[in-house]
C-alpha positions as CSV (number, residue, x, y, z in Angstrom):
1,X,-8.8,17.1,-3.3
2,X,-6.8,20.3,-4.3
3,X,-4.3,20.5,-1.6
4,X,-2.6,23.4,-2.8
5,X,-5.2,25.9,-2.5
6,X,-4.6,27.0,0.7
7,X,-0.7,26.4,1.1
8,X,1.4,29.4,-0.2
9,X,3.8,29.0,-3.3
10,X,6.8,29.6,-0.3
11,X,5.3,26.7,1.7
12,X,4.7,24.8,-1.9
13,X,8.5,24.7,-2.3
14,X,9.4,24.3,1.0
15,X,7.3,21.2,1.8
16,X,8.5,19.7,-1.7
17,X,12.9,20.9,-0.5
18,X,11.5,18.6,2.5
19,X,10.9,15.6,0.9
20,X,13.8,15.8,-1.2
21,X,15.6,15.8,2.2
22,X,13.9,13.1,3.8
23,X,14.7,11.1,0.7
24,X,18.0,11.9,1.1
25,X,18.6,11.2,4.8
26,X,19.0,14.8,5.7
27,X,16.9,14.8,8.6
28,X,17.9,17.4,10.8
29,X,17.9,20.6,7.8
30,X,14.5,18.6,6.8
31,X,13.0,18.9,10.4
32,X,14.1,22.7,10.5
33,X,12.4,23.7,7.1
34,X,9.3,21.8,8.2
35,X,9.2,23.8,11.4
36,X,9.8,27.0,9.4
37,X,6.9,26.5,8.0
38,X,4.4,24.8,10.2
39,X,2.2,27.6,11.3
40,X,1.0,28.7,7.7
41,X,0.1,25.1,6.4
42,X,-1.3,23.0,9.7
43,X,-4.2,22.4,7.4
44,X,-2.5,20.9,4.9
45,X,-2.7,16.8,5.0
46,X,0.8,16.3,3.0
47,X,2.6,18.9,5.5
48,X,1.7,15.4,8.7
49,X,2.5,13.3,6.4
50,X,5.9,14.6,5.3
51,X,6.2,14.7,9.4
52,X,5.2,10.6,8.9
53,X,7.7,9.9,6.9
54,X,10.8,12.1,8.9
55,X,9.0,10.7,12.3
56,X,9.8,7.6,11.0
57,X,13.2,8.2,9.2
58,X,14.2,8.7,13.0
59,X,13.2,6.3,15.0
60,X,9.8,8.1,16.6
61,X,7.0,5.3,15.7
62,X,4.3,7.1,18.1
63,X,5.1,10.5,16.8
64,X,4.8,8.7,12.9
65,X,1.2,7.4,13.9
66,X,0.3,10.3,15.2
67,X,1.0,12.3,12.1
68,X,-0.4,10.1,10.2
69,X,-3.7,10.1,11.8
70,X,-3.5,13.7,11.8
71,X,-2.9,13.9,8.7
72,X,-6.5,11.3,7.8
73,X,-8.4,14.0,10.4
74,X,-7.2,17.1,7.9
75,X,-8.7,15.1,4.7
76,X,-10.5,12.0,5.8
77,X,-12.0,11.5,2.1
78,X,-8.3,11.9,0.5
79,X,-7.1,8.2,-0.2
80,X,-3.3,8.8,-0.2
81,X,-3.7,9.8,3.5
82,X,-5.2,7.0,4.6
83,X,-3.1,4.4,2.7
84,X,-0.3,6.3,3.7
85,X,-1.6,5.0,7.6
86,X,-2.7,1.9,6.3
87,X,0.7,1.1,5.4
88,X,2.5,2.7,8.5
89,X,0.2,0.6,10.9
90,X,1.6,-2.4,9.0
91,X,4.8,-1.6,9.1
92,X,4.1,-1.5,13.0
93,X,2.5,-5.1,13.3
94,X,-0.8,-3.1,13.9
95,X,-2.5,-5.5,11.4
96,X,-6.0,-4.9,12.9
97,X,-6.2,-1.4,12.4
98,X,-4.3,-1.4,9.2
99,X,-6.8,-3.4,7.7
100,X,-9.5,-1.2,9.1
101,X,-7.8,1.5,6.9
102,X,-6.6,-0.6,4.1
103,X,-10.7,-1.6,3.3
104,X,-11.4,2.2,4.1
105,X,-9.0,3.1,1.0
106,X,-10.0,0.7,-1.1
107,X,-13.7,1.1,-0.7
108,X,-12.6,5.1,-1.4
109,X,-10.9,4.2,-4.6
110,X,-12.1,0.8,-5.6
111,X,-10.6,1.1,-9.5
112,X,-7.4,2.7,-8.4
113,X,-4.9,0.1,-9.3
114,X,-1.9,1.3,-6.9
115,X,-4.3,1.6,-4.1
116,X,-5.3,-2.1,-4.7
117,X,-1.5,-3.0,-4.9
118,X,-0.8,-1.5,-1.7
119,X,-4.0,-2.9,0.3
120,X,-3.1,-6.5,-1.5
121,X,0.2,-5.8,0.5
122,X,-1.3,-5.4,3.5
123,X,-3.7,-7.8,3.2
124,X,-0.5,-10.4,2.6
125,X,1.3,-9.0,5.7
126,X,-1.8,-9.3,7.9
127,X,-1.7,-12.9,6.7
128,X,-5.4,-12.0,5.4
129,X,-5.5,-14.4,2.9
130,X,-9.5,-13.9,1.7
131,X,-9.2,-10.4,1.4
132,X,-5.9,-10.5,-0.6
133,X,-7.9,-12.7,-3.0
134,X,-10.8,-10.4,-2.9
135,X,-8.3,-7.3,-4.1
136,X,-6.0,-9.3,-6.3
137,X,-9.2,-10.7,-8.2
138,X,-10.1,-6.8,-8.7
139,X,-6.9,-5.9,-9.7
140,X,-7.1,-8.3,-12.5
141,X,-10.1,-7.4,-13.9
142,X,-8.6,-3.9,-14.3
143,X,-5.0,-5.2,-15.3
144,X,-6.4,-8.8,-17.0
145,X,-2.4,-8.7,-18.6
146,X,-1.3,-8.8,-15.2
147,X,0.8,-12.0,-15.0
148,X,2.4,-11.2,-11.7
149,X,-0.9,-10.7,-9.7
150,X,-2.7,-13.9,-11.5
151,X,0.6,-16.0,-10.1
152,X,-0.5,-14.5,-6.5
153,X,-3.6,-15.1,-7.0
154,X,-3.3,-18.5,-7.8
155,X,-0.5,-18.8,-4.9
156,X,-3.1,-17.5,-2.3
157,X,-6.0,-19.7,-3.5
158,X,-3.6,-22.7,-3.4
159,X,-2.4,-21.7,0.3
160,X,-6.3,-21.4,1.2
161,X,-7.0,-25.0,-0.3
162,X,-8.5,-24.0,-3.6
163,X,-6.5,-26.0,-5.7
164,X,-8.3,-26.7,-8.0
165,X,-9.0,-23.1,-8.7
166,X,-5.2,-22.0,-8.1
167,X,-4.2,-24.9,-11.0
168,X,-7.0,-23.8,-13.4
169,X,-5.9,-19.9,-13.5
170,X,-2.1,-21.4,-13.6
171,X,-2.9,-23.4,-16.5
172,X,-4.5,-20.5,-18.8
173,X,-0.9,-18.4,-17.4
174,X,0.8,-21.5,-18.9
175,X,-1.0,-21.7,-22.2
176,X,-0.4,-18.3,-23.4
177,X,3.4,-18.5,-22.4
178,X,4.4,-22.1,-22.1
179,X,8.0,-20.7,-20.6
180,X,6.6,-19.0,-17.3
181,X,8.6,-20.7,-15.0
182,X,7.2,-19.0,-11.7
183,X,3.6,-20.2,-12.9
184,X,5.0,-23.4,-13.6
185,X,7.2,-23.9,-10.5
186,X,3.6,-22.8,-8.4
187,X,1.5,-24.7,-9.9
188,X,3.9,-27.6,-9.0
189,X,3.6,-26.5,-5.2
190,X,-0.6,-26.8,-5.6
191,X,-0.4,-30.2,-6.7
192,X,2.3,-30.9,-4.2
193,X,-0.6,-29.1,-1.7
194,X,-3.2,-31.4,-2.8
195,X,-1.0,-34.7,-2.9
196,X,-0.8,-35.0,-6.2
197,X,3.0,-35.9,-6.4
């Protein structure tokens, strides 16, 4: 999606000066420029979710959400807008609907590697165990040097009684680099899981 074709090169800069605010806690000169501007670029799904983020910045969770599902309606088929409400939802507790939106995303971009970070994240927060070792297993077939998501992986099949599974994966971690501790130290908690002191 090209969403600069119907923003102006005025409303390009002024949208980007907003962010840089937001960024930089400067809420109140960022609220003003984004309501300098808000007539000429209501179609525009980064304009709700810049309002997201500064909605959230102060405080105003409903008025967050409500940008951020605004901003989904302007581009339903764009994935950063709906990750960006997958992840608010979560940060809410709203575990539910932000997996709704976390499998909408992914299924949208299934060999987007970020994208499969961030549902993996969700997935984890919603204590979604199965799906987190859906995503994670995808994620390593695109990044199969990955040590970091392999050691998750292996954590969540281990916490989901695969052990046997969870030691396996650790083991090939352990042969190519005999010194990874955090492999080491988890593969000591999945035989500690399964008894095997």
């Amino acid at each position: 999606m090209n969403t600069e074709n119907a923003t102006s090169a005025a409303s390009e800069v002024a949208m980007r000066t907003a962010n840089t605010l937001i960024n930089d806690k400067k809420l109140s000169a960022a609220a003003a420029l984004l309501d300098e501007v808000a007539d000429s670029v209501q179609a525009d799904p980064r304009y709700h979710l810049l309002r997201t983020n500064l909605a959230e910045a102060l405080g105003q969770a409903q008025e967050a959400l409500a940008s951020a599902y605004m901003a989904v309606e302007k581009a339903p088929a764009w994935p950063p807008a709906v990750l960006h409400l997958a992840l608010l939802l979560a940060r809410q507790n709203q575990f539910s609907q932000a997996i709704v939106q976390a499998k909408k995303v992914v299924s949208m971009a299934p060999d987007d590697s970020v994208v499969l970070h961030k549902a993996i994240e969700i997935a984890h927060r919603a204590q979604q165990l199965p799906l987190a070792v859906k995503w994670l297993t995808r994620v390593i077939q695109l990044e199969p040097h990955n040590r970091d998501s392999q050691r998750l992986l292996a954590n969540d099949l281990s916490t989901l009684g695969e052990i046997d599974k969870a030691i396996a994966l650790l083991d090939i971690l352990l042969e190519t680099d005999d010194g990874d501790t955090k492999a080491r130290q988890t593969r000591a908690h999945a035989y500690q899981a399964a008894g095997k002191l």
